[in-house]
Biopython code that builds the backbone (N, CA, C, O; Angstrom):
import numpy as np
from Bio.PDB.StructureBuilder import StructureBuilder

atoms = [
    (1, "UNK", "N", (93.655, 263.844, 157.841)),
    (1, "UNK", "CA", (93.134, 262.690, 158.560)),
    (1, "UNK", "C", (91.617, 262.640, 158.326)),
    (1, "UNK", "O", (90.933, 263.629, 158.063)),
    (2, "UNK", "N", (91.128, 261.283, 158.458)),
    (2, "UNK", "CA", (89.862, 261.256, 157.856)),
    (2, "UNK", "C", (88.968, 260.519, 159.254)),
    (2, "UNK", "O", (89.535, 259.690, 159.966)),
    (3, "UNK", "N", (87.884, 260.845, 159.445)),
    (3, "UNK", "CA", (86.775, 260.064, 160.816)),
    (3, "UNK", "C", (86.250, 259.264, 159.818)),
    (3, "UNK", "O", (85.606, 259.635, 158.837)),
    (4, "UNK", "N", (86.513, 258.334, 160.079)),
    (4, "UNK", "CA", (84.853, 257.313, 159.719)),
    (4, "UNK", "C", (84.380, 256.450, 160.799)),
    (4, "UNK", "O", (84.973, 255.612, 161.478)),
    (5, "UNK", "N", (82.763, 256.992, 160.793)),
    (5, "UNK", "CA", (81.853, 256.791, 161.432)),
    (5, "UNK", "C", (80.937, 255.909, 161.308)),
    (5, "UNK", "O", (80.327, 256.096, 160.256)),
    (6, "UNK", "N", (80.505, 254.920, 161.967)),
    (6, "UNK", "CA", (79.580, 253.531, 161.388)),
    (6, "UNK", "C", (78.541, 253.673, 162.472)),
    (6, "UNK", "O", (78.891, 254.045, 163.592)),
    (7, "UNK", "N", (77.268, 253.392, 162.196)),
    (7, "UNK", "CA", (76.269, 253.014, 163.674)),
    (7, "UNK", "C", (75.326, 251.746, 163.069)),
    (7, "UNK", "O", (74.624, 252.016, 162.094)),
    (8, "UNK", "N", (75.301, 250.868, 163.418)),
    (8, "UNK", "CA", (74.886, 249.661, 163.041)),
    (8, "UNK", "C", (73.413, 249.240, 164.071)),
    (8, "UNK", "O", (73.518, 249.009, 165.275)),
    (9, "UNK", "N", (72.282, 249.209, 163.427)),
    (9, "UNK", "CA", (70.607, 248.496, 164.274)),
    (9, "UNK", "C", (70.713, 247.216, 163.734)),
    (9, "UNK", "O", (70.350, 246.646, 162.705)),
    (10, "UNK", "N", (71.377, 246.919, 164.840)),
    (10, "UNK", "CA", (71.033, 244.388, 163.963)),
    (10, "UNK", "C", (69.234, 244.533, 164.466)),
    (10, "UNK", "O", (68.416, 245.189, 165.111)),
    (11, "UNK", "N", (69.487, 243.174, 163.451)),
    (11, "UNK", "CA", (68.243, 242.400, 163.321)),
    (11, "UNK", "C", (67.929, 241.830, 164.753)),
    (11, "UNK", "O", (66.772, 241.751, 165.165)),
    (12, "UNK", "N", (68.726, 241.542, 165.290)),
    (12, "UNK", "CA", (68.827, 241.178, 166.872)),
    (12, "UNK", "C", (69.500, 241.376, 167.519)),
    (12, "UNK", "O", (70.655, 241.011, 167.739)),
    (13, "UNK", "N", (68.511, 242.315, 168.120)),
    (13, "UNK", "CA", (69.341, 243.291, 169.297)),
    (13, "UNK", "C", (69.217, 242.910, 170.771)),
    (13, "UNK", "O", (68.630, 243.621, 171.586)),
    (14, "UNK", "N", (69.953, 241.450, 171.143)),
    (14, "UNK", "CA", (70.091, 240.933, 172.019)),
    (14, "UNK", "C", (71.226, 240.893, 172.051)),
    (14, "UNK", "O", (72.017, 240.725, 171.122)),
    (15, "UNK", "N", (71.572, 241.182, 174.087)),
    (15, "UNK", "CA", (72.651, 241.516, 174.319)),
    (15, "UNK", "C", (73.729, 240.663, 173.631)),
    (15, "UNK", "O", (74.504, 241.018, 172.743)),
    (16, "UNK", "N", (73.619, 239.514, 174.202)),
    (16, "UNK", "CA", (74.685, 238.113, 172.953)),
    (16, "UNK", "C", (74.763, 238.245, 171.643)),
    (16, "UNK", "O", (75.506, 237.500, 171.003)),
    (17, "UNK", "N", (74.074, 239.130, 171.086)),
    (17, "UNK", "CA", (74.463, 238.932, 169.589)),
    (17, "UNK", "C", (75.042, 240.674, 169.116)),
    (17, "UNK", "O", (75.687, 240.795, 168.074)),
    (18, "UNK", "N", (74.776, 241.738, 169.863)),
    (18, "UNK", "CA", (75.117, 242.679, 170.161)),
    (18, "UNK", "C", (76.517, 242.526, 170.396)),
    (18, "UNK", "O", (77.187, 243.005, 169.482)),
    (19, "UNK", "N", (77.460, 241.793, 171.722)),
    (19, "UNK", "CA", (78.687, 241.702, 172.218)),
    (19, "UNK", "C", (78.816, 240.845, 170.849)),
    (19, "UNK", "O", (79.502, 241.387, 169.983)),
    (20, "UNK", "N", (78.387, 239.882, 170.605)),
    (20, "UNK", "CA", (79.343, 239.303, 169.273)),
    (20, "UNK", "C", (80.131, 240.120, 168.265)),
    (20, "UNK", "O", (81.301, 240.286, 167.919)),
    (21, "UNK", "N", (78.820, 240.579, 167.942)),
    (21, "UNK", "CA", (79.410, 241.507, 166.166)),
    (21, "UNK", "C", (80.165, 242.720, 167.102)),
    (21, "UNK", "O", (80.792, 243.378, 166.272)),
    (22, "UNK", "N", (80.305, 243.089, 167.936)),
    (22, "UNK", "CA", (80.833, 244.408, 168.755)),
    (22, "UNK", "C", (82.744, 243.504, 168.609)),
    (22, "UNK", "O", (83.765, 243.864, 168.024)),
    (23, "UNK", "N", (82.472, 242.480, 169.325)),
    (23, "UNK", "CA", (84.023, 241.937, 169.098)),
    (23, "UNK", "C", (84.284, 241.369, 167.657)),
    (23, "UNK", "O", (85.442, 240.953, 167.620)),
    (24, "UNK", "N", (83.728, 241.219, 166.622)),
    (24, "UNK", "CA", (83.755, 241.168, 165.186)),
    (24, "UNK", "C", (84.159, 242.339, 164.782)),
    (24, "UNK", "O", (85.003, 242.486, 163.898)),
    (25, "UNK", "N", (83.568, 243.307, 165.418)),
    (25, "UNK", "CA", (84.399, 244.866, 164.807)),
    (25, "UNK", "C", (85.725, 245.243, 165.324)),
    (25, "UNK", "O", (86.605, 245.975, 164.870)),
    (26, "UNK", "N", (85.619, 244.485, 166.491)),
    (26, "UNK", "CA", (87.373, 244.891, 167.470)),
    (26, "UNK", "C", (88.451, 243.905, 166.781)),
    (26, "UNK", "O", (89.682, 243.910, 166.795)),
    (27, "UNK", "N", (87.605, 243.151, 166.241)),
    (27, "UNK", "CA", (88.677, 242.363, 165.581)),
    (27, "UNK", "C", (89.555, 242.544, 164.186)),
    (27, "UNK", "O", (90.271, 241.765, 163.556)),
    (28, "UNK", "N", (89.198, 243.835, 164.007)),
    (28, "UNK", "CA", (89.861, 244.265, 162.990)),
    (28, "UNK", "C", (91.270, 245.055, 163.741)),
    (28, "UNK", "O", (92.083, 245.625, 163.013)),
    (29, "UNK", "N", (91.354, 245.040, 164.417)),
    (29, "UNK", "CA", (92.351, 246.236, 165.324)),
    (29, "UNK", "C", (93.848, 245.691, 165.074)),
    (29, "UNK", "O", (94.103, 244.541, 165.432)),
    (30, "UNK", "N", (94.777, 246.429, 164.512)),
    (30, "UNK", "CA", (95.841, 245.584, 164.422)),
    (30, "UNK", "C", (95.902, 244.982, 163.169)),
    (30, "UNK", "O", (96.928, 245.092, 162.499)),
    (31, "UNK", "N", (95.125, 244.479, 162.842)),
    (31, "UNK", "CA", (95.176, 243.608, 161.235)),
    (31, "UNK", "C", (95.561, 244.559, 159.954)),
    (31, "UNK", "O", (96.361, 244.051, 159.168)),
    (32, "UNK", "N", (95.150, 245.702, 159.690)),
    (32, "UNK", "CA", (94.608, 246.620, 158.859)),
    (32, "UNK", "C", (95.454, 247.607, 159.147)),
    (32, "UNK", "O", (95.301, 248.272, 160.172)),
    (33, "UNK", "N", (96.210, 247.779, 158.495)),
    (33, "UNK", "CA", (97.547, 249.024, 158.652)),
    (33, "UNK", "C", (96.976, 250.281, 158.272)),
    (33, "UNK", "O", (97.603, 251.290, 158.596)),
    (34, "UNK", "N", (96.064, 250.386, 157.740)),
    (34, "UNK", "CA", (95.957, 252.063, 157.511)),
    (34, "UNK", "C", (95.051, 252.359, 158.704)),
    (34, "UNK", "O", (95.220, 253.520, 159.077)),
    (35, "UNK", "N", (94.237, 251.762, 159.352)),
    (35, "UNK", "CA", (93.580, 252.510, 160.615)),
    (35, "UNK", "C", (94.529, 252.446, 161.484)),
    (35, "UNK", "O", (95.344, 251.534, 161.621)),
    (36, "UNK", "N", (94.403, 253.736, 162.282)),
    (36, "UNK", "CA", (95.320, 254.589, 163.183)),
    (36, "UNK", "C", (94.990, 254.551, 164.164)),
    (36, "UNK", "O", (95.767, 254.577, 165.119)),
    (37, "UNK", "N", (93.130, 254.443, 164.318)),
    (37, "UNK", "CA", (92.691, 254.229, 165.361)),
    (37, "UNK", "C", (91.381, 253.428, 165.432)),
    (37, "UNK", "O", (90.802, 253.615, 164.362)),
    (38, "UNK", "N", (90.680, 252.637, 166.206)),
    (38, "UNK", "CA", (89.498, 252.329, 166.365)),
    (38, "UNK", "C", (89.039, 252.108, 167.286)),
    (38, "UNK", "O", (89.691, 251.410, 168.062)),
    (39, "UNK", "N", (87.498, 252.638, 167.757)),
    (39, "UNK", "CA", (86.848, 252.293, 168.601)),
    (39, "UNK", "C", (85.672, 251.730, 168.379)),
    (39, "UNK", "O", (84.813, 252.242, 167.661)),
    (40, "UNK", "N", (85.528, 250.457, 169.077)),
    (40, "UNK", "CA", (83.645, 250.139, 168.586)),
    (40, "UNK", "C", (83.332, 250.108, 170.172)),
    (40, "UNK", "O", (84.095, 249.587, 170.986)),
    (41, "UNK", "N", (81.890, 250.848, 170.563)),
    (41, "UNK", "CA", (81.415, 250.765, 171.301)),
    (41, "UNK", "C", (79.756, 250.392, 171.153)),
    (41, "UNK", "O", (79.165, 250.453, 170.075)),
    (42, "UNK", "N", (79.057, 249.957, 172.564)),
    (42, "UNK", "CA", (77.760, 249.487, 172.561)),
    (42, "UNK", "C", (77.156, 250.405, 173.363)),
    (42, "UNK", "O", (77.595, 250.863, 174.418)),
    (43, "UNK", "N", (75.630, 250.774, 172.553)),
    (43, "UNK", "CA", (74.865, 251.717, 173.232)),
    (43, "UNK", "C", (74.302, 251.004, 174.552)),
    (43, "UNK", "O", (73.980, 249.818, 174.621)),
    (44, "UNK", "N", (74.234, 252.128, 175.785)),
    (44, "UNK", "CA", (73.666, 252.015, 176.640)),
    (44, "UNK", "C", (72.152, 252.286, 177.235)),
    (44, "UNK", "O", (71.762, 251.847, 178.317)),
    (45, "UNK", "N", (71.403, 253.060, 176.364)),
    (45, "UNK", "CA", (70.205, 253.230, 176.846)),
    (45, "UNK", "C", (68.969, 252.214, 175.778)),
    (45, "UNK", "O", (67.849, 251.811, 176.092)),
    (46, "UNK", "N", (69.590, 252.079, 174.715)),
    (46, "UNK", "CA", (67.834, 251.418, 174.477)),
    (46, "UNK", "C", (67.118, 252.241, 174.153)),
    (46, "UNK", "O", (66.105, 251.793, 174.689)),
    (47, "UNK", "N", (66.885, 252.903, 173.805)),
    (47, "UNK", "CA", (65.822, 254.037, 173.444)),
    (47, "UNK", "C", (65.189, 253.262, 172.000)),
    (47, "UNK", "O", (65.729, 252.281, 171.489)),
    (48, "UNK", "N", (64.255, 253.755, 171.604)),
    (48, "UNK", "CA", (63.567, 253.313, 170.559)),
    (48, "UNK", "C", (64.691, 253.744, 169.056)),
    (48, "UNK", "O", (65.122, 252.884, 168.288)),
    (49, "UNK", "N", (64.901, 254.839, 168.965)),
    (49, "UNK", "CA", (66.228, 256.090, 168.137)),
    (49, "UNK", "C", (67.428, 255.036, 167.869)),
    (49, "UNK", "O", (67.891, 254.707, 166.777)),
    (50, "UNK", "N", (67.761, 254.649, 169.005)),
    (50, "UNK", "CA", (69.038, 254.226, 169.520)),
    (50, "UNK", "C", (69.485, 253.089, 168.395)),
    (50, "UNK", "O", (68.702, 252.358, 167.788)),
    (51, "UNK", "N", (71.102, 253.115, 168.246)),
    (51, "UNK", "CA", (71.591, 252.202, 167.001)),
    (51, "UNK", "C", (72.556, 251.139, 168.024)),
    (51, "UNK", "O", (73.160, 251.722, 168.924)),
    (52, "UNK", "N", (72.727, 249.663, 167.939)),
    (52, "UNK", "CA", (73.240, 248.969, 169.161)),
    (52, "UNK", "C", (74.298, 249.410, 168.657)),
    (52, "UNK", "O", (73.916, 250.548, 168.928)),
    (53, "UNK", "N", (75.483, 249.623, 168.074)),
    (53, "UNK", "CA", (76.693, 249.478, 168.028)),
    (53, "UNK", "C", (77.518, 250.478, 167.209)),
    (53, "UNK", "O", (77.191, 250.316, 166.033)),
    (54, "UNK", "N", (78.463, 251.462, 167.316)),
    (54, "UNK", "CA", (79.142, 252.532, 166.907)),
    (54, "UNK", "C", (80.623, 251.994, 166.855)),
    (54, "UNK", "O", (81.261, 251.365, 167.699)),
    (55, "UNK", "N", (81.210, 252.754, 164.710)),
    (55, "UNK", "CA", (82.570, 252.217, 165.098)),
    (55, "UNK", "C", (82.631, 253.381, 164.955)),
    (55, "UNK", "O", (81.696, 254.174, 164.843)),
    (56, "UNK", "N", (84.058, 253.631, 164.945)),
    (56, "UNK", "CA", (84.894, 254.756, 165.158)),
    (56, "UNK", "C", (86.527, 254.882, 164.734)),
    (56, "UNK", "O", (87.539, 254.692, 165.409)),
    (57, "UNK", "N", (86.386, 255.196, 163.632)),
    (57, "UNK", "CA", (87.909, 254.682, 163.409)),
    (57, "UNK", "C", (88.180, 256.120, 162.471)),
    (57, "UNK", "O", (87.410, 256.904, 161.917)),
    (58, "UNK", "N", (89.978, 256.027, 162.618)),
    (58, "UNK", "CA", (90.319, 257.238, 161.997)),
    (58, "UNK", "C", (91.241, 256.803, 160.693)),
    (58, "UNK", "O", (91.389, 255.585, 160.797)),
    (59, "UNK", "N", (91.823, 257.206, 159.685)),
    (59, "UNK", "CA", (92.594, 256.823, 158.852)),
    (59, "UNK", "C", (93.112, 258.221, 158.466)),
    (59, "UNK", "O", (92.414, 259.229, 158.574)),
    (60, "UNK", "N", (94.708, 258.223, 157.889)),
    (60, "UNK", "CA", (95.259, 259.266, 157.416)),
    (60, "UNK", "C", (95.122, 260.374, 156.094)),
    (60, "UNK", "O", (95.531, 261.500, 155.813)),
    (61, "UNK", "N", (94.192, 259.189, 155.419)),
    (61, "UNK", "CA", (93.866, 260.163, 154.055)),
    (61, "UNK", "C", (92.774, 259.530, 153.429)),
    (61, "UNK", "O", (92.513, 258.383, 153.789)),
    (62, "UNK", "N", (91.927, 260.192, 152.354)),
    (62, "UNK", "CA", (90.887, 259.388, 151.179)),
    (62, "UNK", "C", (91.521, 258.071, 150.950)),
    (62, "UNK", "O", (91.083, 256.996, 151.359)),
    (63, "UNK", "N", (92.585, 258.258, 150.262)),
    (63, "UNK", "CA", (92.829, 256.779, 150.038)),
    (63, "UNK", "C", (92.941, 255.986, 150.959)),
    (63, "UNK", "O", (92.355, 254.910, 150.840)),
    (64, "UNK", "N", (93.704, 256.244, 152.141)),
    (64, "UNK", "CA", (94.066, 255.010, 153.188)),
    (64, "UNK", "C", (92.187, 254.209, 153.601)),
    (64, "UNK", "O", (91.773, 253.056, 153.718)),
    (65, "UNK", "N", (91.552, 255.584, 153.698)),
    (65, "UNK", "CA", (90.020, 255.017, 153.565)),
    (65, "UNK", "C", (89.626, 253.850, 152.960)),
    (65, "UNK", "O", (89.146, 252.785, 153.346)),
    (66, "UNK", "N", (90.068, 254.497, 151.546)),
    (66, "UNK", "CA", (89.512, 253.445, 150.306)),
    (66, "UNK", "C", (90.202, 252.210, 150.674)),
    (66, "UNK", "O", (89.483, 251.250, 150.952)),
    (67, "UNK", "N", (91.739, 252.036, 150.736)),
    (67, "UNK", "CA", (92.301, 251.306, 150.984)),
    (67, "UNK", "C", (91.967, 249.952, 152.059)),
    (67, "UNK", "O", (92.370, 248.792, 151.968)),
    (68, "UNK", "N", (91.116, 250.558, 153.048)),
    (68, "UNK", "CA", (90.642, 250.232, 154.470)),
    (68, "UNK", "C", (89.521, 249.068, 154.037)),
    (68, "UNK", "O", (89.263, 247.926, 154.418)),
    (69, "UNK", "N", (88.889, 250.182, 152.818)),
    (69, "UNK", "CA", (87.329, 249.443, 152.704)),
    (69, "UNK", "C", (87.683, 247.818, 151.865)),
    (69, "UNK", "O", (86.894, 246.876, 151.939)),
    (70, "UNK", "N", (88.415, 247.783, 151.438)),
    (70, "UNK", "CA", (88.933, 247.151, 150.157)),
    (70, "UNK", "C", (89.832, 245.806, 150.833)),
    (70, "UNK", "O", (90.209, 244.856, 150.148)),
    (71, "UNK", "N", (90.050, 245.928, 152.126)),
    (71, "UNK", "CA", (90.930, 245.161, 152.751)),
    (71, "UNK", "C", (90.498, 243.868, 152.896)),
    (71, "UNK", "O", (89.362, 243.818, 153.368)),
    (72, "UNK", "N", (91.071, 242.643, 152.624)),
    (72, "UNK", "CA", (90.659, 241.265, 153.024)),
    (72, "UNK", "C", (89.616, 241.187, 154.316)),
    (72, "UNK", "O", (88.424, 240.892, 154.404)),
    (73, "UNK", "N", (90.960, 241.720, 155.588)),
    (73, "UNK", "CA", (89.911, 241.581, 157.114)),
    (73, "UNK", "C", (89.137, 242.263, 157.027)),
    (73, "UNK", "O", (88.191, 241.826, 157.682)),
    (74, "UNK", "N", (88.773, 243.661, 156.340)),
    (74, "UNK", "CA", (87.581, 244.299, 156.282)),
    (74, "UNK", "C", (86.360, 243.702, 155.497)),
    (74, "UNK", "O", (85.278, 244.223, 155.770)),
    (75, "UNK", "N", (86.358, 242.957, 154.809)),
    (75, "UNK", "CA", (85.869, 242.518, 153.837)),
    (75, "UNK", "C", (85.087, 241.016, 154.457)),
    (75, "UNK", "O", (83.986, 240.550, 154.163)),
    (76, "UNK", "N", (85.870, 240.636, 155.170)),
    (76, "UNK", "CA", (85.492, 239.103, 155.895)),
    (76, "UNK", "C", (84.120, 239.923, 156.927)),
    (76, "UNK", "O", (83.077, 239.298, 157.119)),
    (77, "UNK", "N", (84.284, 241.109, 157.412)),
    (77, "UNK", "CA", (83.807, 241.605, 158.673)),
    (77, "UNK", "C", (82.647, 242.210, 158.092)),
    (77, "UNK", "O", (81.572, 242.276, 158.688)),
    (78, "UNK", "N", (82.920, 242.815, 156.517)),
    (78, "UNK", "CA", (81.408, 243.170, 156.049)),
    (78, "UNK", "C", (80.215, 241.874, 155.588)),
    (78, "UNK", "O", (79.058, 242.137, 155.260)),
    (79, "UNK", "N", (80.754, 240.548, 155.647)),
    (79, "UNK", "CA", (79.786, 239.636, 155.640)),
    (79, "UNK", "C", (78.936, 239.247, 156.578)),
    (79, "UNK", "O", (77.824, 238.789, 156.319)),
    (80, "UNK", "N", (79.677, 239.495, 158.433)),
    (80, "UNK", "CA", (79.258, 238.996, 158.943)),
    (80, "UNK", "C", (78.130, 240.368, 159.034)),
    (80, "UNK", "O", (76.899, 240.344, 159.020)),
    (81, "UNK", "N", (79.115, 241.590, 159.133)),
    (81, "UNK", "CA", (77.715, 242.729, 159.070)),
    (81, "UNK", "C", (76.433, 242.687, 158.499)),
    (81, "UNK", "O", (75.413, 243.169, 158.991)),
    (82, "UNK", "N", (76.541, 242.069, 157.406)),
    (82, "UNK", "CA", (75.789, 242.274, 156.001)),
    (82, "UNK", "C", (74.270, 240.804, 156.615)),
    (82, "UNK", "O", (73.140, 240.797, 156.127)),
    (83, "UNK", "N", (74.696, 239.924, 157.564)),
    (83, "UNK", "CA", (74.045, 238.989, 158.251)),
    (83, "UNK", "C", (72.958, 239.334, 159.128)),
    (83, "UNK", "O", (71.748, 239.213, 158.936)),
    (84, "UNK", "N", (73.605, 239.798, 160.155)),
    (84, "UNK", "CA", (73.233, 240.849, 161.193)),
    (84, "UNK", "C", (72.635, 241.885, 161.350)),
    (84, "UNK", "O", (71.776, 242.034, 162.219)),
    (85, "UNK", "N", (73.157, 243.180, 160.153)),
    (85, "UNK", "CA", (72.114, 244.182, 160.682)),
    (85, "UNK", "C", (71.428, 244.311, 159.748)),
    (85, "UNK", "O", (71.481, 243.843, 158.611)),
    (86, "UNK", "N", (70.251, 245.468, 160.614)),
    (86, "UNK", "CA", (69.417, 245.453, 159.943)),
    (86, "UNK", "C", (69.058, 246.944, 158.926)),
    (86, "UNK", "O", (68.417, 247.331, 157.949)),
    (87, "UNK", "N", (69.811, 247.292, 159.779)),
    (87, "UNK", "CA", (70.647, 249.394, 159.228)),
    (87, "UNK", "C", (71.641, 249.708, 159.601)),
    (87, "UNK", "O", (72.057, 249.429, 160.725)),
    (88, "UNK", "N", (72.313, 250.419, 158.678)),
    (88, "UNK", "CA", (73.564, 251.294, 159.025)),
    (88, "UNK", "C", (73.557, 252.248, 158.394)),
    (88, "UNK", "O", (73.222, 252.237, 157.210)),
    (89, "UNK", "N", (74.038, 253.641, 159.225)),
    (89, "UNK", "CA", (74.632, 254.586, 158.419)),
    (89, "UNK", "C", (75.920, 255.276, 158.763)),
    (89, "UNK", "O", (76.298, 255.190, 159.931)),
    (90, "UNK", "N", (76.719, 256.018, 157.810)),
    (90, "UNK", "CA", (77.925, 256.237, 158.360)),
    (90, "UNK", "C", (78.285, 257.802, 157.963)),
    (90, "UNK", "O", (77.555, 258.438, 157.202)),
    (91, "UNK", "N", (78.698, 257.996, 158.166)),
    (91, "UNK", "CA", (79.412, 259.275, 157.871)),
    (91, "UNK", "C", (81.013, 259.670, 158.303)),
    (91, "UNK", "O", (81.319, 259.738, 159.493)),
    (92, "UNK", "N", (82.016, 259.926, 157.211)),
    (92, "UNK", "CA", (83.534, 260.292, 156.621)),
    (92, "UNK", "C", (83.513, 261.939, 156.867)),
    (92, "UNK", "O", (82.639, 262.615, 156.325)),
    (93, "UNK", "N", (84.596, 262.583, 157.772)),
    (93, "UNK", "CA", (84.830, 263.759, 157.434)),
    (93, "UNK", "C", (86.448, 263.867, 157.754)),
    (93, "UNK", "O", (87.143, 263.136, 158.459)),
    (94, "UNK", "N", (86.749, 264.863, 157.101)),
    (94, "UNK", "CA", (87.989, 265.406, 157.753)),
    (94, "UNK", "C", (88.348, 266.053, 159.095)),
    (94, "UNK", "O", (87.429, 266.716, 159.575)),
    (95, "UNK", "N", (89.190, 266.019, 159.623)),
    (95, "UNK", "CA", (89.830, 266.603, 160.610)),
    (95, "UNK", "C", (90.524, 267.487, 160.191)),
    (95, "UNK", "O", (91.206, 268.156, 160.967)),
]
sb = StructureBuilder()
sb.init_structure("model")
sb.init_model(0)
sb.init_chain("A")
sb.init_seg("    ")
for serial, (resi, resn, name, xyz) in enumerate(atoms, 1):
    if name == "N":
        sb.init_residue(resn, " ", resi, " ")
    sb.init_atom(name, np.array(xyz, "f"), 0.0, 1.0, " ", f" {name:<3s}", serial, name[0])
structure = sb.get_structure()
């Protein structure tokens, strides 16, 4: 099983545009057969450090990964990302 990890700083980090792309990421849930699991959540403190928005999703193997990245609905969801923020970084490990 594989973690992949996303933390996303938009360009505007107002709460309304924060909850948007947050339900842009939930909206993959269900669509996308190889994730097993997902969570996107929104940071609570604000700190200067701080990234507004964390996904969290698990998949069963490298490929189902690849598979994941490569997906239509994933693919619609990296445009609106690609709009919006202003950094991301992620990090994949095994379980």
């Amino acid at each position: 099983m594989i973690k992949h990890i996303v933390f996303f700083k938009l360009k505007d980090r107002s709460p309304e545009q924060v909850a948007t792309t947050a339900a842009v990421l939930r909206s993959m849930e269900g669509k996308i057969p190889q994730l097993i699991s997902l969570e996107v959540g929104t940071d609570i403190l604000h700190s200067e450090r701080s990234f507004d928005i964390a996904l969290v999703s698990v998949v069963a193997s490298l490929e189902d990964l690849q598979a994941y990245q490569v997906h239509p609905v994933h693919k619609e969801i990296i445009v609106h990302i690609n709009e919006v923020k202003e950094l991301s970084v992620a990090v994949d490990y095994e379980l």
